[in-house]
DSSP file (Angstrom, degrees, kcal/mol; ACC not computed):
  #  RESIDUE AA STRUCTURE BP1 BP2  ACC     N-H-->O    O-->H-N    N-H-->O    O-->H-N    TCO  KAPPA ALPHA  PHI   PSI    X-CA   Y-CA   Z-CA
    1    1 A X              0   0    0      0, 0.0    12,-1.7     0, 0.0     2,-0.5   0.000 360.0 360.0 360.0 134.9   21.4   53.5   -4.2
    2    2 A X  E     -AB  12  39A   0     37,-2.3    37,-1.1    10,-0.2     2,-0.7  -0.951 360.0-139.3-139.0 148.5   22.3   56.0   -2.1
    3    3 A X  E     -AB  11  38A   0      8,-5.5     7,-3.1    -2,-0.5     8,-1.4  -0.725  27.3-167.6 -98.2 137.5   22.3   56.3    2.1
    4    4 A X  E     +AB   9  37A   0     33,-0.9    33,-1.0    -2,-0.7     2,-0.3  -0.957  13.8 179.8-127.1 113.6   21.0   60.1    3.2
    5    5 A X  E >  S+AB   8  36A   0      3,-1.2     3,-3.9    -2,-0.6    31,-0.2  -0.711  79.9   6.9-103.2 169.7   21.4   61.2    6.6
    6    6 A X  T 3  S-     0   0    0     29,-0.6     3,-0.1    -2,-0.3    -1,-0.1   0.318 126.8 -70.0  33.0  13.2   20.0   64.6    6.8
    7    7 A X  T 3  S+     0   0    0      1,-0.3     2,-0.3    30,-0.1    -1,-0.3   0.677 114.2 103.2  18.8  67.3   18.7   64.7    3.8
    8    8 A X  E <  S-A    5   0A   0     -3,-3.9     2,-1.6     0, 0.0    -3,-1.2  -0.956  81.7-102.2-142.7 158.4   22.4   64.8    2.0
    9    9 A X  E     +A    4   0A   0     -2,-0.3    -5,-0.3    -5,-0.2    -6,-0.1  -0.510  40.0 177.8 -85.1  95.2   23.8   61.6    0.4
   10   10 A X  E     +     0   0A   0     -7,-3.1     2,-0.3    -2,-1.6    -6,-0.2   0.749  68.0   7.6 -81.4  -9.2   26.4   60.2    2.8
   11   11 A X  E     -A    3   0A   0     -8,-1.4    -8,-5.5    15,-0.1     2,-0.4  -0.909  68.2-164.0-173.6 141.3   27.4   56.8    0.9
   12   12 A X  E     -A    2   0A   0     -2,-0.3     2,-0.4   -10,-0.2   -10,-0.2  -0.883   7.4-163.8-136.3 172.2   26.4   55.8   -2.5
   13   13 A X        -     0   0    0    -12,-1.7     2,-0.3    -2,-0.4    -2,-0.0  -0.936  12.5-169.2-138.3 125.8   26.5   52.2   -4.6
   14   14 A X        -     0   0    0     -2,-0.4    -2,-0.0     1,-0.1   -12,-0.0  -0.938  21.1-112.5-117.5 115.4   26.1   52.2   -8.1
   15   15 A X        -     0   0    0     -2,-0.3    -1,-0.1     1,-0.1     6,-0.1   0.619  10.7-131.2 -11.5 158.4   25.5   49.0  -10.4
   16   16 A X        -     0   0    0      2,-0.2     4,-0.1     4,-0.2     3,-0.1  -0.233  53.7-105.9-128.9  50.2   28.0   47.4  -13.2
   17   17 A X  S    S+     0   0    0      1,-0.2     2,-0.4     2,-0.1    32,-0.0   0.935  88.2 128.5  29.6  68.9   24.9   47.3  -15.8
   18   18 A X  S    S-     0   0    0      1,-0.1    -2,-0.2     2,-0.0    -1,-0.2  -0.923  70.6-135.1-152.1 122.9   25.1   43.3  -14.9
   19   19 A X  S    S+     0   0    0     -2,-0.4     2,-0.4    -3,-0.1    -1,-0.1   0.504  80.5  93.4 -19.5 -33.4   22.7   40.8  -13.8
   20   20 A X  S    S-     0   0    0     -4,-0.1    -4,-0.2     1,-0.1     2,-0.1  -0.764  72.9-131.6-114.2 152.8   25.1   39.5  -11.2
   21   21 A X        -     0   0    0     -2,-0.4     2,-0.3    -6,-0.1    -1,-0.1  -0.394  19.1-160.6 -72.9 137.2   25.0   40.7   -8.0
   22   22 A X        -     0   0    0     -2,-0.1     2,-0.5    46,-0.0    46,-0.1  -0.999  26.4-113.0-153.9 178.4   27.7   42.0   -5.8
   23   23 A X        -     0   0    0     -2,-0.3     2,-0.5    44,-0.1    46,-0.1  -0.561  29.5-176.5-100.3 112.7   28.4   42.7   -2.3
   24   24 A X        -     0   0    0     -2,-0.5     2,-0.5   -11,-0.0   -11,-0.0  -0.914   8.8-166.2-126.1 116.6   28.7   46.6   -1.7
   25   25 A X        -     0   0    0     -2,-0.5     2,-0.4    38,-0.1    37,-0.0  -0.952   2.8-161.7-120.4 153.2   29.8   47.4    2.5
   26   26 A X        -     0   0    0     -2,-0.5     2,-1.2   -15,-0.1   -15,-0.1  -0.943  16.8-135.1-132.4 129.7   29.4   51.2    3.6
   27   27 A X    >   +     0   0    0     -2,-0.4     2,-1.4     1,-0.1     3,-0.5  -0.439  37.0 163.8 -86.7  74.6   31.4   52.0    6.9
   28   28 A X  T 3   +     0   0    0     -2,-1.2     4,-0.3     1,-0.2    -1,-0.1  -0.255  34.1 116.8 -97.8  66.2   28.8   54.1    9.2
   29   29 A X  T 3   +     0   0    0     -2,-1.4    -1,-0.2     2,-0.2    -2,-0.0   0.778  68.0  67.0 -78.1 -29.0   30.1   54.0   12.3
   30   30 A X  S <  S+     0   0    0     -3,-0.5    -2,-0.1     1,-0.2    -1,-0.1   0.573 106.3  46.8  -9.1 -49.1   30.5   57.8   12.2
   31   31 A X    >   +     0   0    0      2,-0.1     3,-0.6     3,-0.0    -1,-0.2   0.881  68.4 133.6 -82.6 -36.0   26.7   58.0   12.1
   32   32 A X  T 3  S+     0   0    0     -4,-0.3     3,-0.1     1,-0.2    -3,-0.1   0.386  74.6  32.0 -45.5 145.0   25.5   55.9   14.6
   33   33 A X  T 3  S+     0   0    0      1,-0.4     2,-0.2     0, 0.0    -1,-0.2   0.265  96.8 104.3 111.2 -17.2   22.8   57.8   16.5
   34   34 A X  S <  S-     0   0    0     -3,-0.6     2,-0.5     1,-0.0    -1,-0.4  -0.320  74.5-120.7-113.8 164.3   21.6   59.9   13.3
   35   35 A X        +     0   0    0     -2,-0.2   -29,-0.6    -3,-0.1     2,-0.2  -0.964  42.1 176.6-114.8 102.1   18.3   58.9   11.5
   36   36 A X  E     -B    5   0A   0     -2,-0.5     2,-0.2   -31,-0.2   -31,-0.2  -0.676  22.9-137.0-133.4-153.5   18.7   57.9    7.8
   37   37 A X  E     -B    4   0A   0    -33,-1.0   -33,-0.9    -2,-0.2     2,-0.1  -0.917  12.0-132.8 177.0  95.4   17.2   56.7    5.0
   38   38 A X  E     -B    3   0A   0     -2,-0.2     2,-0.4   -35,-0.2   -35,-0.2  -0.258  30.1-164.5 -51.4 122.8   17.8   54.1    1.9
   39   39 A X  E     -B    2   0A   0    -37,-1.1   -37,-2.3    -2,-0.1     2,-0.6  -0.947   8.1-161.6-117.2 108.8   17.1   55.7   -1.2
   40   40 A X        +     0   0    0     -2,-0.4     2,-0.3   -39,-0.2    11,-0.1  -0.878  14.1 174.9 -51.4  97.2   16.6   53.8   -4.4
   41   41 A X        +     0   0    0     -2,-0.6     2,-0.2     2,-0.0     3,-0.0  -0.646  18.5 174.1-121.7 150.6   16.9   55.6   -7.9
   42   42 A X        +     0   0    0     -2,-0.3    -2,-0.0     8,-0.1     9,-0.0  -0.557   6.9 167.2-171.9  93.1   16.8   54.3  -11.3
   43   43 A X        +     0   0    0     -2,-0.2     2,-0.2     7,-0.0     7,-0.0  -0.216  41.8 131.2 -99.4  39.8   16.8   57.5  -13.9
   44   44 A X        +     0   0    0      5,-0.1     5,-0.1     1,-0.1    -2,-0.0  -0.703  24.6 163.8 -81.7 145.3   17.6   54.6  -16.8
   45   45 A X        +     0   0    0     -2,-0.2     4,-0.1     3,-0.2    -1,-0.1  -0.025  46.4  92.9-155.5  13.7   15.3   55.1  -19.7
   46   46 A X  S    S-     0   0    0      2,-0.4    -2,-0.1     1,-0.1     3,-0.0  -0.126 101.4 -80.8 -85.9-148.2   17.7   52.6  -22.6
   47   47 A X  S    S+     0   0    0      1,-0.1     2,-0.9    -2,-0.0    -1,-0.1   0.601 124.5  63.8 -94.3 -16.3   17.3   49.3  -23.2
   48   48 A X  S    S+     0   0    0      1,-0.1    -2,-0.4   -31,-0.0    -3,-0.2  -0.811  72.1 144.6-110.7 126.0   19.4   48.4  -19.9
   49   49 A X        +     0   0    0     -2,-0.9     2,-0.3    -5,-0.1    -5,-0.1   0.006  19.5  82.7-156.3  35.7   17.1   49.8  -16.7
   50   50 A X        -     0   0    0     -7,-0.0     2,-0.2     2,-0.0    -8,-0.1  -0.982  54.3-112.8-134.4-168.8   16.6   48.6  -13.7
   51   51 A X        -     0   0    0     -2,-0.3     2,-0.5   -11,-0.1   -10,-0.0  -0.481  13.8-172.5-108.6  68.9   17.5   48.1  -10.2
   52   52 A X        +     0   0    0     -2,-0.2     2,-0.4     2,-0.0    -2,-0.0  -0.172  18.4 157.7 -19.0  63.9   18.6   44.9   -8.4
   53   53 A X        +     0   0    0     -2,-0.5     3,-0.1     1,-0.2    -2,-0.0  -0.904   8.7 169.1-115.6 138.8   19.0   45.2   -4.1
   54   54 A X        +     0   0    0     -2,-0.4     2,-0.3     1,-0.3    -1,-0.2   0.861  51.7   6.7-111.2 -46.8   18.7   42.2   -2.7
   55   55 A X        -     0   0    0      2,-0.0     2,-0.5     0, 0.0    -1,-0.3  -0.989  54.9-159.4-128.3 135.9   19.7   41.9    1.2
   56   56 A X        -     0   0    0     -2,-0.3     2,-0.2    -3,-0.1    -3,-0.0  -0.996  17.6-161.3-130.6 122.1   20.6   45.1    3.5
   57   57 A X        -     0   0    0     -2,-0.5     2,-0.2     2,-0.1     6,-0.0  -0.492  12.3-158.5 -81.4 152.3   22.7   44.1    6.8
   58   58 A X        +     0   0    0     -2,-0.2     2,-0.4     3,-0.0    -2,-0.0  -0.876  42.2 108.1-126.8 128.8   23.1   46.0    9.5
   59   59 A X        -     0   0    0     -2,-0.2    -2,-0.1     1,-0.0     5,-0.1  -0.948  64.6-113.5-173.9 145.7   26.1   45.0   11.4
   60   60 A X  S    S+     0   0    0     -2,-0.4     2,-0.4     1,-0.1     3,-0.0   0.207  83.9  96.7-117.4  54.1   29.4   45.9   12.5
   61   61 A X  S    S-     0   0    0      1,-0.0    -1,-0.1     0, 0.0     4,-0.1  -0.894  77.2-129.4-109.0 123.9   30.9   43.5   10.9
   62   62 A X  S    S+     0   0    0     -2,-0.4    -1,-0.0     2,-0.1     5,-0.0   0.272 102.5  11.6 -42.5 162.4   32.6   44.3    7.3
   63   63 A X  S    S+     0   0    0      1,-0.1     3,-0.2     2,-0.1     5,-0.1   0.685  72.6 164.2  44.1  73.2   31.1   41.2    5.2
   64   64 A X  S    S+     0   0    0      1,-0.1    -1,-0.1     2,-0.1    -2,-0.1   0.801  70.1  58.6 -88.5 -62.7   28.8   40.4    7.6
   65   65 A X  S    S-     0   0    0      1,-0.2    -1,-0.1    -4,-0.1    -2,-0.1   0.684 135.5 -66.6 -22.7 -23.2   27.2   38.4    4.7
   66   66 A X        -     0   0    0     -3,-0.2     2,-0.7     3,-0.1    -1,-0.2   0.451  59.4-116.2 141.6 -17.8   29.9   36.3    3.7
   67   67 A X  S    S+     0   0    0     -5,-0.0   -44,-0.1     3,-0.0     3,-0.1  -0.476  94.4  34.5  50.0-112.9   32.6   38.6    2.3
   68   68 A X  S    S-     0   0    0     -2,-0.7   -46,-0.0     1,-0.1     0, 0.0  -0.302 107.6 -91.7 -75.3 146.0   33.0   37.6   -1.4
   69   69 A X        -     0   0    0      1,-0.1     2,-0.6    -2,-0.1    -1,-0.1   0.043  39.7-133.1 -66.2 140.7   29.9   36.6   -2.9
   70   70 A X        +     0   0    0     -3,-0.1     2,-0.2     1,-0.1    -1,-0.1  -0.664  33.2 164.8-103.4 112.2   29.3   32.2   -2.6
   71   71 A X        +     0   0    0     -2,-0.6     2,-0.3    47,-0.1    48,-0.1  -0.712  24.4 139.9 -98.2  89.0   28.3   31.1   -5.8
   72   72 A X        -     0   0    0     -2,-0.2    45,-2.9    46,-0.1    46,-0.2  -0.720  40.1-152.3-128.9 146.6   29.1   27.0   -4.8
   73   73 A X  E     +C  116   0B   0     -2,-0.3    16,-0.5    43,-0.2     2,-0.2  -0.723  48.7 142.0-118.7  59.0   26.4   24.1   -6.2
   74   74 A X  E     -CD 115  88B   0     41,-1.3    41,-3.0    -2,-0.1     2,-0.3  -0.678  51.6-144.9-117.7 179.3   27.0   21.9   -3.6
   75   75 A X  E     + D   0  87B   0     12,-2.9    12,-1.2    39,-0.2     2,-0.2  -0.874  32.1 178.8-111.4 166.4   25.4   19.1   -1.0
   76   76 A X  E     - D   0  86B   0     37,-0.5     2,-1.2    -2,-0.3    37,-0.6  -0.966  26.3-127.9-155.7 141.9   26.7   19.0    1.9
   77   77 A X  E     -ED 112  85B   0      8,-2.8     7,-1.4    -2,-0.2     8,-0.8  -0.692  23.3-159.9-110.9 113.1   26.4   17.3    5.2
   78   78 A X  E     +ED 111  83B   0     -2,-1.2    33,-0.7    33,-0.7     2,-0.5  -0.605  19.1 162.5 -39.3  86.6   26.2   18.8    8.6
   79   79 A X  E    S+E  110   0B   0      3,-2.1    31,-0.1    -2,-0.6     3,-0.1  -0.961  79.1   3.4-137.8 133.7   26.7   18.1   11.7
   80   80 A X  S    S-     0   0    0     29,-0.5    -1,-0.3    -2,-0.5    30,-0.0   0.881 126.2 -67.4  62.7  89.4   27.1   20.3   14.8
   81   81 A X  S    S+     0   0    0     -3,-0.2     2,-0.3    29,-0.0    -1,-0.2   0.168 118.3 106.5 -89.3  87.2   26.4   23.2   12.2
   82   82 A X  S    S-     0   0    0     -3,-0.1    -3,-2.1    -5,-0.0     3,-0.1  -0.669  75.0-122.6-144.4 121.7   30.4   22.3   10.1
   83   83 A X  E     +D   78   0B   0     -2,-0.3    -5,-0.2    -5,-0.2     3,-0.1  -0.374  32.8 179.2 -60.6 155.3   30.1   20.7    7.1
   84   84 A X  E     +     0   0B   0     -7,-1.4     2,-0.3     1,-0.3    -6,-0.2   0.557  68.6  36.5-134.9 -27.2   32.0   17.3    7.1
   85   85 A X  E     +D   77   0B   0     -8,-0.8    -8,-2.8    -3,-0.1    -1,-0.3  -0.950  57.0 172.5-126.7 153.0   31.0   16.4    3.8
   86   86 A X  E     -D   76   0B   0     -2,-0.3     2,-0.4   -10,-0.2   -10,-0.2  -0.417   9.5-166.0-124.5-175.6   30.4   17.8    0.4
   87   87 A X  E     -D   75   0B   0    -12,-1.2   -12,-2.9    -2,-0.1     2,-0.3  -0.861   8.1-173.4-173.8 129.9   29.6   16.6   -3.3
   88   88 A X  E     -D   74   0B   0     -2,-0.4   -14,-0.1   -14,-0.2    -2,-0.0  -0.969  19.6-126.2-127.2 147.4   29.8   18.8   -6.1
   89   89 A X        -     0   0    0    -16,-0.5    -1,-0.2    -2,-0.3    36,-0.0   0.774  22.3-103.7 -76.7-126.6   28.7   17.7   -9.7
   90   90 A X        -     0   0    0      2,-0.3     3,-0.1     6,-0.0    -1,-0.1   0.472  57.8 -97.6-128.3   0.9   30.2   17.6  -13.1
   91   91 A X  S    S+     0   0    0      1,-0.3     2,-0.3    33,-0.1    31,-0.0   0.936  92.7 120.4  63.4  55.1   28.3   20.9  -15.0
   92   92 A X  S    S-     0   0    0      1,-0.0    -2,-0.3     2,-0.0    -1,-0.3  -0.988  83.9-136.7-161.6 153.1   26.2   18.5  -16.2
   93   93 A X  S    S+     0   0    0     -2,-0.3     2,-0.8    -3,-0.1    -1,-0.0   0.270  82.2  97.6 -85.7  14.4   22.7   17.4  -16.4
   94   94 A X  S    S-     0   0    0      2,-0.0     2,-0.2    32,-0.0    -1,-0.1  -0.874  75.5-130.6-130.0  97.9   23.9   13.6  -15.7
   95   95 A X        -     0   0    0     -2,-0.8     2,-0.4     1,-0.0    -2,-0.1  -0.387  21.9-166.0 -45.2 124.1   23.6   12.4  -12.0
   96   96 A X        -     0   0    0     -2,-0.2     2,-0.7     0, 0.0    -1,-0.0  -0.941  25.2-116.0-103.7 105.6   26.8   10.9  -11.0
   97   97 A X        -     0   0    0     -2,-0.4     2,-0.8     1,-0.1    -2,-0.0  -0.485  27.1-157.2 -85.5 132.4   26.5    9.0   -7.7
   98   98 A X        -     0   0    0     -2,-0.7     2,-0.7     2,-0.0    -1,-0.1  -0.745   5.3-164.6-108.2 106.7   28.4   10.2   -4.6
   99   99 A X        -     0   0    0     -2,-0.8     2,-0.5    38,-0.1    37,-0.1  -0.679   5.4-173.2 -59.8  92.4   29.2    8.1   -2.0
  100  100 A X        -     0   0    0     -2,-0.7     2,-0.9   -15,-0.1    -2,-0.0  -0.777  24.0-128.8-132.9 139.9   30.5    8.9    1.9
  101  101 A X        +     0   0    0     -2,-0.5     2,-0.5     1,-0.1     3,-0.4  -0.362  28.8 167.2 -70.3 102.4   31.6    7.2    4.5
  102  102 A X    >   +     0   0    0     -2,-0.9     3,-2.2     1,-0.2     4,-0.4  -0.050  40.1 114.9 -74.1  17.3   29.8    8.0    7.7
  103  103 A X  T 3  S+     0   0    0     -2,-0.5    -1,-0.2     1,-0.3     3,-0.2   0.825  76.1  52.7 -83.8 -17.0   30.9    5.4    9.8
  104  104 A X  T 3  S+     0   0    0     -3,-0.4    -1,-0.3     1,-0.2    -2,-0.1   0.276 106.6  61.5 -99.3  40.5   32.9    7.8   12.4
  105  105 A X  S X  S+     0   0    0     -3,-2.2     3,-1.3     3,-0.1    -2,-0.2   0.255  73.7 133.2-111.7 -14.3   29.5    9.9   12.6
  106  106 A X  T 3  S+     0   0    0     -4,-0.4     3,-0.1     1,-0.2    -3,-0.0  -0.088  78.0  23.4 -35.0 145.3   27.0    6.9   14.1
  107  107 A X  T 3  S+     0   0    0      1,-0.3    -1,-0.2    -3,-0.0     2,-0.1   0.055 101.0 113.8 113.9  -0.3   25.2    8.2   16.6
  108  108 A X    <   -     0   0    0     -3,-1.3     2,-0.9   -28,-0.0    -1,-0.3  -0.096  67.8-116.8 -93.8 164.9   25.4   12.1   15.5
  109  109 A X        -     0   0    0     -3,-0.1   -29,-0.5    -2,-0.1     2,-0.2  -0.983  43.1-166.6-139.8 103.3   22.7   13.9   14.5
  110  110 A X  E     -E   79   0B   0     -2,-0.9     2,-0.3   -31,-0.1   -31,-0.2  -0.672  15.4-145.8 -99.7 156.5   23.0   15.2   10.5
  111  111 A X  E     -E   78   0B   0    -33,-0.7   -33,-0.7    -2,-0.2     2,-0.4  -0.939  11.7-145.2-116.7 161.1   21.8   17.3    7.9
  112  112 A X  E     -E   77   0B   0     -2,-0.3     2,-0.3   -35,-0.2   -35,-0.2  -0.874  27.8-178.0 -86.8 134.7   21.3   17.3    4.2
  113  113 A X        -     0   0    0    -37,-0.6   -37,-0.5    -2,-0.4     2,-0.4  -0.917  10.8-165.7-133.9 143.5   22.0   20.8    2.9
  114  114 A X        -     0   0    0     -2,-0.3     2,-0.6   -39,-0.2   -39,-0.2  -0.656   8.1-164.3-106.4 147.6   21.6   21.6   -0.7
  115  115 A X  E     +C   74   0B   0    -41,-3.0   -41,-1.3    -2,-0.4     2,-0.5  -0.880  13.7 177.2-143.1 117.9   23.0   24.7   -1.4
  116  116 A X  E     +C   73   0B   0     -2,-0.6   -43,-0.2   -43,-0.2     9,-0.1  -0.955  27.0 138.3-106.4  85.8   22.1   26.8   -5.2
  117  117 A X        +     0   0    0    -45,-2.9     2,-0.2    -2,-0.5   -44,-0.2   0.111  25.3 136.5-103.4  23.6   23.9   30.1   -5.2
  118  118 A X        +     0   0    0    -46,-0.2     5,-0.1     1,-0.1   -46,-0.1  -0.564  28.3 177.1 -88.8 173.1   25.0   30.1   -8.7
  119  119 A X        +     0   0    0      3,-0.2    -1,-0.1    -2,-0.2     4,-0.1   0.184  51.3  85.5-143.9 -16.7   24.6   33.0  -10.3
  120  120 A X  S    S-     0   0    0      2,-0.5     3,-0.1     1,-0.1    -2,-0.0   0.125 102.5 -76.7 -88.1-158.3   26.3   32.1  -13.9
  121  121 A X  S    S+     0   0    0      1,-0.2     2,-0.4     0, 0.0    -1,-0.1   0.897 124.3  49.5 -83.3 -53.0   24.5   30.3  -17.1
  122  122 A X        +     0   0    0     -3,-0.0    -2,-0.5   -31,-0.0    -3,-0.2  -0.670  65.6 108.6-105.9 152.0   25.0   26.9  -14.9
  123  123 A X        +     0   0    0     -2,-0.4     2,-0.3    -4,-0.1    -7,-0.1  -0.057  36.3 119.3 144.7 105.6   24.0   26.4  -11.3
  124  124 A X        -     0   0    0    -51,-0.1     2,-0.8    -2,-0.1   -33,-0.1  -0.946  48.1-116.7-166.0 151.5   21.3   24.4  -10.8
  125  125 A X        -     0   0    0     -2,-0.3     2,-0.8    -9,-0.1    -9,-0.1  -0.795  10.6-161.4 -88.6 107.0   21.0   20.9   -8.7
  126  126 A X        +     0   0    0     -2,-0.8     2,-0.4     1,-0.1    -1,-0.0  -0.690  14.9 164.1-137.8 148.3   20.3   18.1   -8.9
  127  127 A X        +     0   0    0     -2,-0.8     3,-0.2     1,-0.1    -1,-0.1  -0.715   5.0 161.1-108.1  61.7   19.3   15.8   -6.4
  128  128 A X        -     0   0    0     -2,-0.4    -1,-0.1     1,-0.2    -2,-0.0   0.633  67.5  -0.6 -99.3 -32.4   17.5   12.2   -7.2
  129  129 A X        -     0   0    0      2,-0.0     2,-0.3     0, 0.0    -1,-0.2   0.032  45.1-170.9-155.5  67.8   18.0   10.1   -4.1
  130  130 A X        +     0   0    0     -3,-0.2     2,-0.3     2,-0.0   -18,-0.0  -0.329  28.1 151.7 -50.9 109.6   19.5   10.0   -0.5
  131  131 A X        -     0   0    0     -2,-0.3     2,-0.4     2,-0.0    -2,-0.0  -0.972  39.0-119.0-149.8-178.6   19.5    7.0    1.2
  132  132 A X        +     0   0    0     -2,-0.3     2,-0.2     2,-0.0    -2,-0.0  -0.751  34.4 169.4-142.6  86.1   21.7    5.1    4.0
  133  133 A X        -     0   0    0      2,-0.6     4,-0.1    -2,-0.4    -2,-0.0  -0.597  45.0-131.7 -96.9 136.5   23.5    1.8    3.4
  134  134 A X  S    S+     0   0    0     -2,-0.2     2,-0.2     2,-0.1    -1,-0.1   0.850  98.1  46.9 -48.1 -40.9   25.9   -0.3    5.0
  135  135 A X  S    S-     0   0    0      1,-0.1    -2,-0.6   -34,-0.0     2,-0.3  -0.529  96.0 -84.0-102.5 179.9   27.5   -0.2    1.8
  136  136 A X        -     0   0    0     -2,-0.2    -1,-0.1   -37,-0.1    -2,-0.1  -0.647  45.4-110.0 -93.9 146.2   28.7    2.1   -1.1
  137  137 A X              0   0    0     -2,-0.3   -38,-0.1     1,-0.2    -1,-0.1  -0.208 360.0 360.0 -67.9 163.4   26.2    3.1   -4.0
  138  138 A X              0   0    0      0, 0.0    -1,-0.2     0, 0.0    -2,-0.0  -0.195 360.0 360.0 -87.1 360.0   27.4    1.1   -7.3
């Protein structure tokens, strides 16, 4: 991938012949004001051939994304957008029930949020039941 102001290649990104994705920042503050232009190439013609871009920032902060890439499998709960609690599983297809106690959240206004970024052979969710007891699940 390469960025072209003037039509010359002013910053370029190249692949690691991999599936997994990774997080490539270009400093252009030097341009601002200038008119360019995302270029996309794929001159592969083996067995390993294409091109993967998934999200393009613009922003001036480095990492504006996140800085290193978040592969996490978690839940989590939300409140006032900071998680306060999380669950993660076992690497395993066998729900495991996770308890927590909310009692110094009454009156708060939560979310559930499920979050899938892995990226490996596992990372995947799963998620069977929520529900909201005076007591803890069994």
């Amino acid at each position: 991938m390469n960025l072209l102001v003037n039509g010359q290649v002013v910053r370029t990104a190249t692949g690691q012949n991999s599936s997994t994705m990774s997080n490539v920042n270009w400093d252009v503050h030097t341009l601002v004001g200038q008119k360019a232009q995302i270029q996309v190439i794929d001159h592969a013609s083996g067995s390993w051939g294409h091109i993967m871009v998934d999200q393009i920032v613009f922003s001036s902060v480095p990492n504006a994304v996140g800085g290193e890439p978040d592969n996490q499998t978690t839940v989590n709960l939300v409140v006032n957008g900071q998680v306060v609690r999380t669950a993660t599983g076992q690497n395993s297809e066998r729900l495991a029930w996770t308890s927590w106690n909310v009692s110094d959240l009454v009156g708060q206004s939560a979310q559930i949020q499920v979050v899938d970024n892995g990226t490996g052979s596992w990372g995947h969710i799963l998620l069977d039941q929520v529900t909201f007891e005076d007591i803890p699940a069994a």
